[in-house]
N, C-alpha and C positions, 0 to 999 in steps of 0.2 A: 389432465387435471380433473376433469370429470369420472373418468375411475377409481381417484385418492378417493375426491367427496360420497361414491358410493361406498367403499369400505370403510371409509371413515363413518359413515351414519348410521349403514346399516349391521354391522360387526355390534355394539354393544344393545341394538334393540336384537338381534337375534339371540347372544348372551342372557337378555332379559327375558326371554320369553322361555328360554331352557330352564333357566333359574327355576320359573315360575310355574311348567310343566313338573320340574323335580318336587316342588315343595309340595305342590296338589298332589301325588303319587304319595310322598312320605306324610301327610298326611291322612290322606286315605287308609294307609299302610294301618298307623297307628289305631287308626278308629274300627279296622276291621278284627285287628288283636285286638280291642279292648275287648269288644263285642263276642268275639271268643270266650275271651276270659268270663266273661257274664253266661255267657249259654251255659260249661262247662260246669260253671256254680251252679247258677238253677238245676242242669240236671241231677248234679251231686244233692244238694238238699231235698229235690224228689224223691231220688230212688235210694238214697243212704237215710236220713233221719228218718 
């Protein structure tokens, strides 16, 4: 009975902590392409215009 109660409690906080790991990475993700996107301009309006 004591082994249900640890799968049972600890399966959806491990769940929740993956979740949480994935969404910090995809946004990371995001803010590193933007920041991209922003270098890639500034350099273009330096050495083009």
């Amino acid at each position: 009975m004591s082994m249900n109660f640890e799968i049972i409690f600890f399966t959806p906080v491990f769940l929740v902590f993956i979740g949480f790991i994935f969404f910090s990475i995809s946004k990371k993700r995001k803010r590193s392409a933007k920041s991209i996107y922003k270098l890639i301009d500034d350099l273009e309006k330096k050495y083009i215009y």
